[in-house]
N, C-alpha and C positions, 0 to 999 in steps of 0.2 A: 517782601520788599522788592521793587524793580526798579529796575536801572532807567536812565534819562530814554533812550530807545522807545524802552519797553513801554514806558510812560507816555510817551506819546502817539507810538501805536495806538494806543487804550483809549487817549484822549478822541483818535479818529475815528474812533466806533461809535460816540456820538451821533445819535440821527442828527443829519444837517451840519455837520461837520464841516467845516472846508478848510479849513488851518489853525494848527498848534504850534505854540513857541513854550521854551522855557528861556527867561530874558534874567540877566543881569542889571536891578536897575543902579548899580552904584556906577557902572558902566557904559549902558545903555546897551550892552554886547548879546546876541542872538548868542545862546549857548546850545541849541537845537529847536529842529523844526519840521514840520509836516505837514503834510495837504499842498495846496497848490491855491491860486487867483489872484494874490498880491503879494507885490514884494514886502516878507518878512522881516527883513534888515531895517526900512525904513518906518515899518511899523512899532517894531520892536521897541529904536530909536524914539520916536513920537511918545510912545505908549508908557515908555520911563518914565517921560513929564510929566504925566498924569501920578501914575503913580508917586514918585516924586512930591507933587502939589497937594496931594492927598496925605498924604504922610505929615509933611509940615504943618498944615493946615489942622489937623488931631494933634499935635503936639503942641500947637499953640494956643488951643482951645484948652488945655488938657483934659482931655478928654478920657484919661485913662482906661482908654479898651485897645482893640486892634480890630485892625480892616480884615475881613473876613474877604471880602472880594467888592468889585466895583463892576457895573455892569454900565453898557453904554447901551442905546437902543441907538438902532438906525431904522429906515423904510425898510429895508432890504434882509437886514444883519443882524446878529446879538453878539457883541465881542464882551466876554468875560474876561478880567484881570484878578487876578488870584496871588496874592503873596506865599509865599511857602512858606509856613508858621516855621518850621523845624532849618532850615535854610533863610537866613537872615540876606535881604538883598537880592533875594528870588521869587521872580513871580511866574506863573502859567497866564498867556495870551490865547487865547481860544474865541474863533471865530465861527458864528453859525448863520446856516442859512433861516434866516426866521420861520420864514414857509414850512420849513419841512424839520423843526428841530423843537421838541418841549423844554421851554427854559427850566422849570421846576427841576427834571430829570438828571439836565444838563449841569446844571451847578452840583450837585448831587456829586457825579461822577466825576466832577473835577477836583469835589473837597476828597473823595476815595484814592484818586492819583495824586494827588498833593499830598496824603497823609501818607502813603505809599513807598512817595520817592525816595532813592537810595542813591548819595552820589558819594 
């Protein structure tokens, strides 16, 4: 089990790496973060919405499963949003450099720190 830290250490050892969050989305509140290129607080912020929209969205379908993770593509990026199963209101933010990052590997490592985390 590891702590929020150590979990995001972990998350940065992703090839292509450039920043990790773990968000609060009942909140919208950065509860920690790593890497560096953009501001986290404002992403974080943003990135609840989605989560958020998503969430409603399965419920009003009822769709009776859960979001595993939501992946956004950019040109540039692959930002993964990851709910923490075990942590209700918790997601992992992880942002990569597309160029230099295997998404298969990457989601991978994210479901291994999500299922990890200890807070």
């Amino acid at each position: 089990m590891a702590n929020l830290n150590d979990s995001l250490k972990d998350l940065m050892t992703i090839d292509g790496a450039q920043a990790v969050a773990l968000v609060d989305y009942n909140s919208g509140m950065l509860l920690g973060e790593a890497g560096s290129g953009m501001d986290m607080e404002v992403a974080a912020a943003g990135n609840t919405e989605v989560i958020r929209a998503k969430m409603k969205t399965a419920a009003s379908l009822n769709l009776n499963d859960t979001i595993e993770d939501i992946l956004i593509t950019l040109g540039k990026a692959y930002h993964i949003l990851r709910p923490v199963a075990a942590k209700q209101g918790l997601f992992f933010y992880v942002v990569l450099d597309r160029s230099k990052s295997n998404l298969a590997l990457a989601r991978r490592k994210v479901l291994d720190v999500e299922s990890s985390l200890q807070m």
